[in-house]
Structure formats: C-alpha cells, structure tokens
PASEMAR-536326 format. One line per 2 residues: number of its first residue (from 1); their letters; for each residue x, y, z negated of N, C-alpha, C. Coordinates in Angstrom, 2 decimals. Example, Ala and Ser with C-alpha at 12.3 -4.5 7.8 and 13.67 -1.06 7.14 Angstrom:
<lumfis>
1) AS) 13.19 -5.69 -7.80 12.30 -4.50 -7.80 13.20 -3.30 -7.80 | 12.85 -2.25 -7.08 13.67 -1.06 -7.14 12.90 0.03 -7.87 $
</lumfis>
This chain:
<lumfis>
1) XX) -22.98 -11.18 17.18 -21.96 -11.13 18.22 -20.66 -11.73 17.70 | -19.90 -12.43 18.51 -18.66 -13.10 17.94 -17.52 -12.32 17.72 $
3) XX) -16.74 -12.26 16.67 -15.36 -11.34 16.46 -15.02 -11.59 17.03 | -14.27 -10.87 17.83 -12.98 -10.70 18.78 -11.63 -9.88 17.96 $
5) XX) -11.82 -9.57 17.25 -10.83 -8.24 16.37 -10.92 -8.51 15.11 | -9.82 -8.51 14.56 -9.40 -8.84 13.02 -8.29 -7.34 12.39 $
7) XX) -8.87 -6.36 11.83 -8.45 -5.43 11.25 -7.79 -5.83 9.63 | -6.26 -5.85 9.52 -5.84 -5.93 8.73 -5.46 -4.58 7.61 $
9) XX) -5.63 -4.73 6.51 -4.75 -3.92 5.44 -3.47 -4.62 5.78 | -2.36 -3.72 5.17 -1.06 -4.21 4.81 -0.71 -4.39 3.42 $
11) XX) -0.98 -3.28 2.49 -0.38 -3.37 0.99 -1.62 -4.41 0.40 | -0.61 -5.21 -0.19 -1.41 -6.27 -1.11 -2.51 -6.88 -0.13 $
13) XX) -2.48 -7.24 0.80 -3.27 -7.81 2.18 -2.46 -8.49 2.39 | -1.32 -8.39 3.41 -0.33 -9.11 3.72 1.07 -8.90 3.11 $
15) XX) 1.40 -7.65 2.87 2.75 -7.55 1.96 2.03 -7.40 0.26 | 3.20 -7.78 -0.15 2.89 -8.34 -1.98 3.45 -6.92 -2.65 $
17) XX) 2.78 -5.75 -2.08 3.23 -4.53 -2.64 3.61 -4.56 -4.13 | 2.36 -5.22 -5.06 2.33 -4.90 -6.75 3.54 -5.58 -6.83 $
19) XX) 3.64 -6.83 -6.16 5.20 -7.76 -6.81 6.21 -6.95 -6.44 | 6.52 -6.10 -5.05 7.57 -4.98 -4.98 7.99 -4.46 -5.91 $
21) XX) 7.03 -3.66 -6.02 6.79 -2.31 -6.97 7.40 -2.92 -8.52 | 7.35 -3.91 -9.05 7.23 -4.64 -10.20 8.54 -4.93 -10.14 $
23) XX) 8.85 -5.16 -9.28 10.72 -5.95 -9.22 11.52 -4.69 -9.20 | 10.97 -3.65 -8.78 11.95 -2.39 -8.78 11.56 -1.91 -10.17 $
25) XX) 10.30 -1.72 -10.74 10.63 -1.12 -12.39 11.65 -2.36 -13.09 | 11.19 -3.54 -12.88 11.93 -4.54 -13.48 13.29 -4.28 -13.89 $
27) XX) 14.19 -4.24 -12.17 15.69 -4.38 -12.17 15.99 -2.36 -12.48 | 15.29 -1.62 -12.30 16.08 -0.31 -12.73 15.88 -0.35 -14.37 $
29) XX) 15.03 -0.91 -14.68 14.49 -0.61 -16.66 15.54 -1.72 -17.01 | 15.71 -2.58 -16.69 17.25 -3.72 -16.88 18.41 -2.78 -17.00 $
31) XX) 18.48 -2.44 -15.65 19.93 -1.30 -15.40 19.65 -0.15 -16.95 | 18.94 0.29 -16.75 18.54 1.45 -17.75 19.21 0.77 -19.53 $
33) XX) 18.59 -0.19 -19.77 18.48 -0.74 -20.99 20.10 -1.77 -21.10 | 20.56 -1.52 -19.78 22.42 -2.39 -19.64 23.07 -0.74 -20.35 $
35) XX) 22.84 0.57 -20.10 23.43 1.76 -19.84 23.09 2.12 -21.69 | 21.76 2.25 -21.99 21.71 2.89 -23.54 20.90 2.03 -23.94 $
37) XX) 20.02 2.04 -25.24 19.37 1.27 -26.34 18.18 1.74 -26.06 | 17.19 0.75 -25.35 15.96 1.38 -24.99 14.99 0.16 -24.76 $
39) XX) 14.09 -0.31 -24.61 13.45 -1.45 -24.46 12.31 -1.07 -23.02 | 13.08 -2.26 -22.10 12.61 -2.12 -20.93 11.35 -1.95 -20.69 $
41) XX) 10.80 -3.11 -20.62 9.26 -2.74 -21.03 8.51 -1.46 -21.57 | 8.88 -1.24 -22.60 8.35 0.31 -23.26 8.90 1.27 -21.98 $
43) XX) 10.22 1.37 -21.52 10.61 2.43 -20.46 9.90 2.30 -19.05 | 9.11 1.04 -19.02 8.45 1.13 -18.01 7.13 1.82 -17.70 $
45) XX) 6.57 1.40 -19.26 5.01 1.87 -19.49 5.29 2.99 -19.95 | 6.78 3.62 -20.34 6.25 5.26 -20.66 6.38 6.38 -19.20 $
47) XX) 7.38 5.46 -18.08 7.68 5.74 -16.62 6.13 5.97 -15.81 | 5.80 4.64 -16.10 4.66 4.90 -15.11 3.89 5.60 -14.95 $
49) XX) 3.35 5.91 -16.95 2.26 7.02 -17.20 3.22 8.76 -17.09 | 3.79 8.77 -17.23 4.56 9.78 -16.62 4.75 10.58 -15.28 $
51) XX) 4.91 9.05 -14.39 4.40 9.20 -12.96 3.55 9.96 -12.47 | 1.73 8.91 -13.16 1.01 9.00 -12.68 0.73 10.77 -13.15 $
53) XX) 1.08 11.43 -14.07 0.79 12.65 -14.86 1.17 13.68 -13.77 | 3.04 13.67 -13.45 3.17 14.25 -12.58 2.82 14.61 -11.25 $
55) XX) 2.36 13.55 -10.46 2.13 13.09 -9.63 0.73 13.78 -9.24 | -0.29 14.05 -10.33 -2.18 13.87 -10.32 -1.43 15.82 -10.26 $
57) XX) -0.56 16.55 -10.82 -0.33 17.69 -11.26 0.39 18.48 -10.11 | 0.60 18.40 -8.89 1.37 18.84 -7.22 0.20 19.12 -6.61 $
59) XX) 0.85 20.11 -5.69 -0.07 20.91 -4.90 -0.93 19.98 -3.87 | 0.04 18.56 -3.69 0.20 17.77 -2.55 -0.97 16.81 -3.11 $
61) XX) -1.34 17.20 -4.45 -2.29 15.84 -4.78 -3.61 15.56 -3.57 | -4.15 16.31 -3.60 -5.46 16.23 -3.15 -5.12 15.19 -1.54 $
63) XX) -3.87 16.12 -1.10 -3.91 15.41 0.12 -3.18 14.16 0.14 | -2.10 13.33 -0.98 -2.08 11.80 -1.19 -3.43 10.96 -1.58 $
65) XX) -4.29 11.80 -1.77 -5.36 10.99 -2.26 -6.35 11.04 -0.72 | -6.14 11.98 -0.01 -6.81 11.75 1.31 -6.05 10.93 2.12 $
67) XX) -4.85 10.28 2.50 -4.08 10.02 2.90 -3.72 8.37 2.40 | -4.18 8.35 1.28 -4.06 6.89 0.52 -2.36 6.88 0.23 $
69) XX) -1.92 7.53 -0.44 -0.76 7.52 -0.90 -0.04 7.46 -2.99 | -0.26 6.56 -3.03 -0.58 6.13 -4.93 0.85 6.71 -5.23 $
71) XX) 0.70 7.31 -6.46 2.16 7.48 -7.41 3.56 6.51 -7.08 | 3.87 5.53 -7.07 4.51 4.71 -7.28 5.26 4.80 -5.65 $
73) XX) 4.58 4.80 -4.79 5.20 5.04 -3.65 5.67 6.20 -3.14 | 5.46 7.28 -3.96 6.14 8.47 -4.33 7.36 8.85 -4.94 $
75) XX) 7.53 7.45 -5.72 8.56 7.45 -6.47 9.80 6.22 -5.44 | 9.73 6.18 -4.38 10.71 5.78 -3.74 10.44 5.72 -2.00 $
77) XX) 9.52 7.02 -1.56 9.26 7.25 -0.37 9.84 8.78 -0.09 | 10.28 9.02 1.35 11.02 9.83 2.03 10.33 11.04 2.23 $
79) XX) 9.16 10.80 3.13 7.61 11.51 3.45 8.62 12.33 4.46 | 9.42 11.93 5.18 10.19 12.81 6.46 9.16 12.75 7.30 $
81) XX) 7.86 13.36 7.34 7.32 13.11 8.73 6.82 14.94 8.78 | 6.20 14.90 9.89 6.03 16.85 10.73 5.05 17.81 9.68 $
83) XX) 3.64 16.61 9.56 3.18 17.75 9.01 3.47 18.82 7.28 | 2.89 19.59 7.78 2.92 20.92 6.48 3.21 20.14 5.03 $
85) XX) 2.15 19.10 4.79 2.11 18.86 3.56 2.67 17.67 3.20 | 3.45 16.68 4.06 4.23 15.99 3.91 5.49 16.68 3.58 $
87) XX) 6.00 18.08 4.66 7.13 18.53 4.19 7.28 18.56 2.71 | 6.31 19.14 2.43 6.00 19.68 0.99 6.34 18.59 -0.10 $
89) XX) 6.13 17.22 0.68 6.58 16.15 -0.25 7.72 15.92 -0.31 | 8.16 15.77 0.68 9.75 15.68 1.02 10.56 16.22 0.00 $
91) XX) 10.20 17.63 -0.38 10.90 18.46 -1.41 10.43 18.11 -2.64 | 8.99 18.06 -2.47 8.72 17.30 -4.40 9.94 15.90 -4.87 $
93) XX) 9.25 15.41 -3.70 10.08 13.83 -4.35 11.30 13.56 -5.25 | 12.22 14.10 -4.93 13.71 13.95 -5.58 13.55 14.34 -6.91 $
95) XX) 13.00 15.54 -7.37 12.83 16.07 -8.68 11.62 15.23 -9.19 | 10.30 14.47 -8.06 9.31 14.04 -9.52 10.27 12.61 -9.77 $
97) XX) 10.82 12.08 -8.94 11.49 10.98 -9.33 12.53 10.96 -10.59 | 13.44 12.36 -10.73 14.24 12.64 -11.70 12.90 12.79 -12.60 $
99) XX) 12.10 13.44 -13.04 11.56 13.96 -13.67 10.75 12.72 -14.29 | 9.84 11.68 -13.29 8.94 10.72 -14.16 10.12 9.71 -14.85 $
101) XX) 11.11 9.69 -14.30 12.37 8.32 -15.16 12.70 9.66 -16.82 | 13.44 10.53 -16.22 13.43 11.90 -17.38 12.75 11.75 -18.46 $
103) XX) 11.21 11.69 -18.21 10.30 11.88 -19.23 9.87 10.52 -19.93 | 10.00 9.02 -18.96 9.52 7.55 -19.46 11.22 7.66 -20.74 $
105) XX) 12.27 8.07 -20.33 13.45 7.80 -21.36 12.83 8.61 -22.24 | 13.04 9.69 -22.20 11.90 10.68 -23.56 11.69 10.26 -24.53 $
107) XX) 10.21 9.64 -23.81 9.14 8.78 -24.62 9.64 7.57 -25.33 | 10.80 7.18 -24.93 11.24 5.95 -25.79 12.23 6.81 -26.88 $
109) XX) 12.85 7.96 -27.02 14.20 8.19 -27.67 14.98 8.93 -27.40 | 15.12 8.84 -25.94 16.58 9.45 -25.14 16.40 10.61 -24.39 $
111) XX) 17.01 11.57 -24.76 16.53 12.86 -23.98 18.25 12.98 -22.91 | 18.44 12.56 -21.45 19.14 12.32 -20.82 18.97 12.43 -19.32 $
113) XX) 18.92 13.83 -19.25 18.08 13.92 -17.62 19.48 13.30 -16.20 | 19.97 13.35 -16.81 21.41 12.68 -15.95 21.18 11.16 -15.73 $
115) XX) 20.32 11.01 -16.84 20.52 9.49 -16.70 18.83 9.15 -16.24 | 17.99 9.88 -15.99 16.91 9.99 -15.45 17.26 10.16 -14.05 $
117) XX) 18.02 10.77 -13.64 18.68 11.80 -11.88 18.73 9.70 -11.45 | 19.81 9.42 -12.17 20.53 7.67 -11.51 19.11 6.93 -11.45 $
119) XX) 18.30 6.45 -12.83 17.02 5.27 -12.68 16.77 5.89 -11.44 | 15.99 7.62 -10.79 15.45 7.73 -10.10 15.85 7.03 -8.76 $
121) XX) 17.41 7.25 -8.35 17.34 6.63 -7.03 17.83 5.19 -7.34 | 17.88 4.48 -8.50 17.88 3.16 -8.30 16.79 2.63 -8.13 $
123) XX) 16.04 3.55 -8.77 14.25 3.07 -8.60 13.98 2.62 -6.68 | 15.01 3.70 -5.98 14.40 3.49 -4.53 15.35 2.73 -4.17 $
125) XX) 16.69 2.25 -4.27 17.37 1.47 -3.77 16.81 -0.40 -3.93 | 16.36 -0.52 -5.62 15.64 -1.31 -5.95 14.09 -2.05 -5.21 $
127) XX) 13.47 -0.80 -4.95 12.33 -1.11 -3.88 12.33 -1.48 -2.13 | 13.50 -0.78 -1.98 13.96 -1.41 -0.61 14.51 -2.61 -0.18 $
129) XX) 15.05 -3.00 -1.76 15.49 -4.65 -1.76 15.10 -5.47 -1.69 | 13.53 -4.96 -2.34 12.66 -5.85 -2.85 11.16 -6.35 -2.05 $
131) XX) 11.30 -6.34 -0.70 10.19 -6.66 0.09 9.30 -7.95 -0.08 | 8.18 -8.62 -0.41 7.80 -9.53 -0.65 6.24 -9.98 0.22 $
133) XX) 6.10 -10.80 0.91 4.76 -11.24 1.74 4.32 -12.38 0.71 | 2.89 -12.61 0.98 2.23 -13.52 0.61 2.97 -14.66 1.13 $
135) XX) 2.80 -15.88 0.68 3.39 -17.18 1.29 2.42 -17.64 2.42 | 1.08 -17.35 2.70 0.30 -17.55 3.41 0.11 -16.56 4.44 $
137) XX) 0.70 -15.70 4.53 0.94 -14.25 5.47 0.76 -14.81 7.11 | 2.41 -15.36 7.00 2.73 -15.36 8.60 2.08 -17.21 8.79 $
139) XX) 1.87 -17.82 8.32 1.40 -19.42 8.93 -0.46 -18.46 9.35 | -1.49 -17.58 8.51 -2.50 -17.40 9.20 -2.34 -16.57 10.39 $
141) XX) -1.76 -15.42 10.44 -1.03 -14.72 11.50 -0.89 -15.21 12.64 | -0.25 -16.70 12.45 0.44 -17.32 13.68 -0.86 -17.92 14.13 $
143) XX) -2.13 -18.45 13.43 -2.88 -18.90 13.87 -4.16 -18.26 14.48 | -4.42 -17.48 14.32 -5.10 -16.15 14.29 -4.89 -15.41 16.18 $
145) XX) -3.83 -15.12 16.02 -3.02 -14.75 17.20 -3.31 -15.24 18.57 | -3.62 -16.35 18.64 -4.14 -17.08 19.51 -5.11 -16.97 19.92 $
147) XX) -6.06 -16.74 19.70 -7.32 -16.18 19.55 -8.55 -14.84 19.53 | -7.40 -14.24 18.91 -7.90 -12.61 18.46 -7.40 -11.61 18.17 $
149) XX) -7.64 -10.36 18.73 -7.10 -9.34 18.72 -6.71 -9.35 17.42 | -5.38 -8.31 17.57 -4.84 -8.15 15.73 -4.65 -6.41 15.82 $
151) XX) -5.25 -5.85 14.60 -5.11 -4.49 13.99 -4.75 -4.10 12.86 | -3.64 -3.44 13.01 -2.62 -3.20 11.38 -3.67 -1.81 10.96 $
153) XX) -4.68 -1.51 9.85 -4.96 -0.26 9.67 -4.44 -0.31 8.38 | -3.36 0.65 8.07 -2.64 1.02 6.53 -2.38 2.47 6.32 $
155) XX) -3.18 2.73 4.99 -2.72 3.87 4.42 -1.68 4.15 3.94 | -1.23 5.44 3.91 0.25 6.00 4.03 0.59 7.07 4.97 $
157) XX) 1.96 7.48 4.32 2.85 8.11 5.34 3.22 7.49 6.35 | 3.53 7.19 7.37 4.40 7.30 8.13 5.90 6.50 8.19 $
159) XX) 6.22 7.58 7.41 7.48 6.92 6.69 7.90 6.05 6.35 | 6.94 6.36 5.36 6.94 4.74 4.56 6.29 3.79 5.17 $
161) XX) 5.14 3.63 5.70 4.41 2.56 6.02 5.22 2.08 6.80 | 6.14 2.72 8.05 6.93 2.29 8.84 8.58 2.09 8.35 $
163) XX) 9.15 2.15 6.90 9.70 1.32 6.10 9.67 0.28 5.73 | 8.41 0.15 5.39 8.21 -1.41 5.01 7.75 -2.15 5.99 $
165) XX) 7.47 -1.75 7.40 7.91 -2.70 8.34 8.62 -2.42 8.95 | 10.00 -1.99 8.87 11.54 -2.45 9.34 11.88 -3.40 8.37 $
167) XX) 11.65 -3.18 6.79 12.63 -4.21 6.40 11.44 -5.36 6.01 | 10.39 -5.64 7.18 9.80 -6.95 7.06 9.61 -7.07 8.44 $
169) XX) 10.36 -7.13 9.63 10.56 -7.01 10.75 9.46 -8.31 11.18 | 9.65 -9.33 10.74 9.04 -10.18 11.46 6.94 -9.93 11.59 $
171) XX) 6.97 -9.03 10.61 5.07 -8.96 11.01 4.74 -8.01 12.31 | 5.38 -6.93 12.41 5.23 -5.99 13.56 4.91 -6.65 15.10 $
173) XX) 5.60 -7.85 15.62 4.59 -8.19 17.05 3.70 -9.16 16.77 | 3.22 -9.26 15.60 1.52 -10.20 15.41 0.37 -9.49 15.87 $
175) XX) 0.92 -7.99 16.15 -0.26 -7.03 15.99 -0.15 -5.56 16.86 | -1.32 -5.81 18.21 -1.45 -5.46 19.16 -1.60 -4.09 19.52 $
177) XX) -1.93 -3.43 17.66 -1.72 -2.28 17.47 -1.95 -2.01 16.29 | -0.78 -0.53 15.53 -0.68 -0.27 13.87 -1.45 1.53 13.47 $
179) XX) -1.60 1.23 12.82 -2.43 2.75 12.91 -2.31 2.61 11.28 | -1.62 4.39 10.86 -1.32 4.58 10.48 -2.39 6.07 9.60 $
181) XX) -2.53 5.92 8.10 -3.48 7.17 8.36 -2.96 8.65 8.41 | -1.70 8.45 7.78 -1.07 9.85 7.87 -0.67 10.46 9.38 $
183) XX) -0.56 9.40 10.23 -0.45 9.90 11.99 -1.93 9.78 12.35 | -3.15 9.43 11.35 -4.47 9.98 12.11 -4.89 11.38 11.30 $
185) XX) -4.59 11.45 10.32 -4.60 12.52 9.33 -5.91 12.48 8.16 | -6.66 11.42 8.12 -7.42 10.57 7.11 -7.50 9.42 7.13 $
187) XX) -7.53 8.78 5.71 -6.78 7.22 5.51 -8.34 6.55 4.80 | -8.53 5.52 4.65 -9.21 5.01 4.67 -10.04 5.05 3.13 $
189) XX) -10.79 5.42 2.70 -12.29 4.94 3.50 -13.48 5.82 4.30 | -12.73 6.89 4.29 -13.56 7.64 5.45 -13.67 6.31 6.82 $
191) XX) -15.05 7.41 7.41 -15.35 6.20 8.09 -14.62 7.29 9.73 | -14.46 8.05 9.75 -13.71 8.21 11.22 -12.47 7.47 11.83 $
193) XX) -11.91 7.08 10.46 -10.26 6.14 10.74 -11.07 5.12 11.07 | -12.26 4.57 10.34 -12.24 3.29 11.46 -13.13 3.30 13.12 $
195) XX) -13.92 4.14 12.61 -14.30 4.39 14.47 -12.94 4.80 15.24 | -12.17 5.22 14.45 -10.87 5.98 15.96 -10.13 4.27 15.70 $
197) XX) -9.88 3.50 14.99 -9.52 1.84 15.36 -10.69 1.26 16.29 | -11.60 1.37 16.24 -12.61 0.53 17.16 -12.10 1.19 18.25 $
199) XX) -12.17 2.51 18.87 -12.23 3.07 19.92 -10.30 2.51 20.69 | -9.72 2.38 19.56 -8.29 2.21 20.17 -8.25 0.75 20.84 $
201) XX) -9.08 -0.18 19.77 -9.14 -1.07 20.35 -10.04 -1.71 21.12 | -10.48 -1.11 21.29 -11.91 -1.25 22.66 -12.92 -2.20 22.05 $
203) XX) -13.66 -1.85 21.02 -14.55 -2.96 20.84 -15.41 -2.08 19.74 | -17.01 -3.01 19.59 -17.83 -2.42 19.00 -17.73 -2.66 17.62 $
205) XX) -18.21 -2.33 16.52 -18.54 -2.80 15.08 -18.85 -3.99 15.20 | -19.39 -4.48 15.84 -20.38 -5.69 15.59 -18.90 -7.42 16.26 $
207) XX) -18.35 -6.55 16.90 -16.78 -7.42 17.11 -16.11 -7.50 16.60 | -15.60 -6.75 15.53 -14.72 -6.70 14.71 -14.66 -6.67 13.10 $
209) XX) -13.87 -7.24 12.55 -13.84 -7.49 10.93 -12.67 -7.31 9.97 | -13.24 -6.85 9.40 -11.79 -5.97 8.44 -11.81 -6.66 7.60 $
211) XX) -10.29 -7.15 7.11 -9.85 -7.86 6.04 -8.63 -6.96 5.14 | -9.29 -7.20 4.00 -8.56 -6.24 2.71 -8.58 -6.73 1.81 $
213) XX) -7.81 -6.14 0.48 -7.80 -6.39 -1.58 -8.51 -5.14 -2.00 | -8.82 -3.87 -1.32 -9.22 -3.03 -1.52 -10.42 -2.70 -1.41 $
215) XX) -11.60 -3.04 -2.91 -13.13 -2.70 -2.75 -12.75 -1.21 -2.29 | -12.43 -0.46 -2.39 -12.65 0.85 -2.73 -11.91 1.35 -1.23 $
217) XX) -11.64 0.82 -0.31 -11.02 1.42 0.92 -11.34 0.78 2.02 | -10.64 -0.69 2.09 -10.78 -1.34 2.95 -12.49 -1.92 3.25 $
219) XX) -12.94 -2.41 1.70 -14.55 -2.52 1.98 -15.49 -1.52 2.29 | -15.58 -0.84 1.34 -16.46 0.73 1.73 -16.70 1.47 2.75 $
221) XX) -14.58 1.47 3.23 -14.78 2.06 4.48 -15.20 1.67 5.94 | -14.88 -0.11 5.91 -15.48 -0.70 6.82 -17.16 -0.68 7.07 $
223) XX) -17.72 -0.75 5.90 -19.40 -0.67 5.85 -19.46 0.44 6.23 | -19.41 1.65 6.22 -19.67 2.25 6.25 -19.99 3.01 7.83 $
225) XX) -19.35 1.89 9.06 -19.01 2.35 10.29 -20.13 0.33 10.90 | -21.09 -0.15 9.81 -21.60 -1.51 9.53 -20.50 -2.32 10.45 $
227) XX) -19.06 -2.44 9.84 -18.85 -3.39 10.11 -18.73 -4.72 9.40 | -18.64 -5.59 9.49 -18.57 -6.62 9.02 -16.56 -6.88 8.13 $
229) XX) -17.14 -7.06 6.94 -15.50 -7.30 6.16 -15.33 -8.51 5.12 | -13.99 -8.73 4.84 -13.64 -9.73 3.96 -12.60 -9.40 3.00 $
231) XX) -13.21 -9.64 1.74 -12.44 -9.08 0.48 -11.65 -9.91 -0.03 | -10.21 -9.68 0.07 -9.39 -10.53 -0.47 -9.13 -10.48 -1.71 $
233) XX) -9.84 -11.56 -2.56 -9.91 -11.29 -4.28 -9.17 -12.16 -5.01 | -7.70 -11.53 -4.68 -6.95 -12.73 -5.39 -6.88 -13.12 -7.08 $
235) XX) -7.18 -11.93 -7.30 -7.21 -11.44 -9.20 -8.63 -12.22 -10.21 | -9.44 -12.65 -9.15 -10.60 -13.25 -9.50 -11.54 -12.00 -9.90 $
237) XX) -11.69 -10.53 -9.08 -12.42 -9.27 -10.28 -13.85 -9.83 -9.66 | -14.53 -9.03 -9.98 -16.28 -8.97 -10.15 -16.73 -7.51 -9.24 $
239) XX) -16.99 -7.51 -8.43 -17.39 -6.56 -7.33 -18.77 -5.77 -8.20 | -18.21 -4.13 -8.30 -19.41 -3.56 -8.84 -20.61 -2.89 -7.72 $
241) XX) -19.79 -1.78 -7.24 -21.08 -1.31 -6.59 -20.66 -1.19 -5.36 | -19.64 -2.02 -5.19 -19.27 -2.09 -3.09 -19.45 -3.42 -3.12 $
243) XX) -19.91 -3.93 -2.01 -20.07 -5.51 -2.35 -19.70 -6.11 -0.71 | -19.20 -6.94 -0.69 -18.28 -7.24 0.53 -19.10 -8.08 1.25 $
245) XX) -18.93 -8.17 2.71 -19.94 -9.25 3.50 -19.22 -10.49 3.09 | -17.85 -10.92 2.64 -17.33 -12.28 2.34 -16.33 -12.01 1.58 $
247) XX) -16.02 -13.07 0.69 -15.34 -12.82 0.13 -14.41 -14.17 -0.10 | -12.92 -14.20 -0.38 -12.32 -15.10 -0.56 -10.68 -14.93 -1.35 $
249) XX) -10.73 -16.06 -1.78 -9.49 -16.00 -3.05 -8.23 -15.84 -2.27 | -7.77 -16.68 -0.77 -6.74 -16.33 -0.27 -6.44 -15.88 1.16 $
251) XX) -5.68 -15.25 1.44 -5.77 -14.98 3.01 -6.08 -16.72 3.82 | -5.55 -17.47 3.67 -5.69 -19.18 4.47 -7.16 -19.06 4.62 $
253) XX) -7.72 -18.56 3.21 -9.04 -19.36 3.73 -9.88 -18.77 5.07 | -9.39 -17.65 5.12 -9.63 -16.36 6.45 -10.39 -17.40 8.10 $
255) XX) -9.54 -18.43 7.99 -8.89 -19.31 9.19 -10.61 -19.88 9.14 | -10.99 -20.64 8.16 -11.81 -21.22 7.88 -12.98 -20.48 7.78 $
257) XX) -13.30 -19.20 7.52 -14.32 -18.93 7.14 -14.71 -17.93 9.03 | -13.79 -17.33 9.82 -13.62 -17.20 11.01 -14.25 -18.42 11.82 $
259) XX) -13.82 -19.54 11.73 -14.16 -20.89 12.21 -15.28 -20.88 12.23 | -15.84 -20.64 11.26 -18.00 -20.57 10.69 -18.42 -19.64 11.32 $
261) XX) -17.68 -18.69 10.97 -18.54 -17.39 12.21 -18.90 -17.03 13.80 | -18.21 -17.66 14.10 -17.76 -17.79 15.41 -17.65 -19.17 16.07 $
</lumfis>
C-alpha cells in the first residue's frame, strides 16, 4: 500500500540535540574554567557521569525512562507540566542541577557548591541559546509537505519538547500534528503511542512510515505495531538486534528512497 504518512522523531531526527547539548557543556565548562583552575574537558566528563548517577538514583527514574526523558535534559528542563510525577521533577531539578555541576567540580579539585548553584543555571541558559537543526531539515520538510501527511512523534515532557519548538519556531506548521509522550503518558517504544498516532491520524500501519536515529525507540517501536520505518544512521553504527526496514545516512536521502516506494 502506498505511504501517505511520514512519522517523524524530533531529537537528533530533525533537531541536532547531541550538538545542543555539547555547546551548552562546552560554553558553561569555558565559563567554569574563566572563574577557577579546572580543565574543561575533565569538568565535563566528571559532570556528565555525575549526572547520569544522580539522575538513575530519584524516585522519578523509572518514570523518565517510560517517558523517554535522558539525564541531560534534566539538567536544563522545567517539567512544569500537571501530572504527579512531573511535579515531582519540577522540585528535583534545581538541586540535581546544583548537585551534578557540585560533584563534576569535586571530581576535578574544587569543592564549591556556590559555584556548582551558577554552572547549574548557566548550563540552562546555555542550552536555550543553543538550538541547532540538521542543514537538510527544512529543504526535505518543504518537499515532503506537498505530498504527505506529516507527524511529529517525540519523547519527552511537555515542557520541554514544547521548548524546543518555540525557540525553533519555524518546524511547528510542517506538521499536521505533534504528539507528545508525556501528554500520552508512554513514550516510545511501546507500541500503544504508535497505534494512538495512527488512530490520530487516520491511517493504517501499512500507510505510514516512521523515520528516526533511534534503533531502540523509534525502530522497535514502529515494528512492533508492523509498521514500516527508516533509520537515520548518521554515525555509520551496525544495527544489532533491531534491524530497520531502510536505512540511510541522511535525512535528503528520505526524498529519494519515498520516490521508490511509492
């Protein structure tokens, strides 16, 4: 049957999340290493694993990991949204943010929780600055559009997911509808988030095709409901035990390999 529907990821799909994320340890471990004697780099890699420590150690874990919500976006997300266990984040956040910058200075030397309190919210002022799309984003988008339904499915809060499209305003009317997993209340790769996208968008499995960077979400979870998907493998990895119906090095080639199918 011919696609009619093109289900997008957002992080590292169409926005260049890792390059975000990277420019904000970058310019706060700069700031950090302008302030005392510390070597950026090292304050980054002792930050992150710090992060991830705190982060795996909250009541809230189980449910960022149902929710598709990674460390790092913890460390400069709001989580202002209704339910129970978002509140719950809301109040973690401020302290794991003091706390993972706190403990990465530590690990280099500096025991300075004051000066852990500042990296923390430069860490988020830094990430809000720092929005970045593929260069090939909006030229397939525009072409695409013409043609075929468009579906934003991205894991996350709320919050955030709907952060990073205000301050990337221009992707939001490519796409006919955004679905969000923390407003469905499981994120992807369960397979109900994508039957409740088919059903939103009126069409069967066999119409629609999910495009992602994510073996482990975006592929899995699409098979799993047999739809048909495309793995965006920009890193060049080696697919172990999820294995994608197509696969390709850049979003452009999307255009082309659509063309064949249809």
């Amino acid at each position: 049957m011919a696609i009619s529907t093109i289900i997008f990821d957002l992080d590292d799909t169409l926005l260049w999340d890792k390059k975000s994320i990277q420019t904000a340890f970058d310019k706060t471990c700069a700031f950090a290493a302008a302030s005392v004697a510390v070597n950026a780099k090292q304050l980054e890699e002792a930050t992150r694993k710090a992060a991830r420590t705190l982060y795996e150690g909250y009541e809230t874990y189980d449910y960022t990991v149902l929710i598709g919500i990674n460390p790092f976006e913890g460390m400069w997300g709001t989580f202002d949204d209704p339910t129970p266990a978002f509140q719950k984040m809301k109040h973690i956040v401020p302290q794991y943010r003091k706390d993972a910058w706190t403990a990465g200075l530590k690990a280099c030397g500096i025991d300075d929780a004051e000066l852990g309190a500042t990296l923390g919210e430069y860490f988020v002022e830094a990430r809000k600055e720092s929005p970045f799309l593929y260069e090939d984003t909006f030229s397939v988008l525009t072409q695409l559009k013409e043609n075929y339904q468009l579906i934003m499915l991205t894991n996350g809060a709320p919050s955030l997911q709907n952060l990073k499209l205000r301050i990337t305003p221009e992707l939001v009317p490519y796409f006919d509808h955004i679905i969000i997993s923390g407003d469905f209340g499981k994120g992807k790769p369960d397979a109900s988030i994508f039957k409740h996208v088919l059903q939103t968008a009126n069409v069967t499995a066999d119409e629609a095709l999910m495009v992602g960077d994510n073996l482990n979400t975006d592929i899995l979870g699409s098979s799993r409901v047999n739809m048909r998907n495309v793995w965006i493998n920009r890193e060049g990895q080696t697919p172990d035990k999820v294995k994608p119906t197509y696969e390709v090095q850049l979003l452009s080639e999307l255009v082309q390999l659509l063309d064949t199918l249809n």
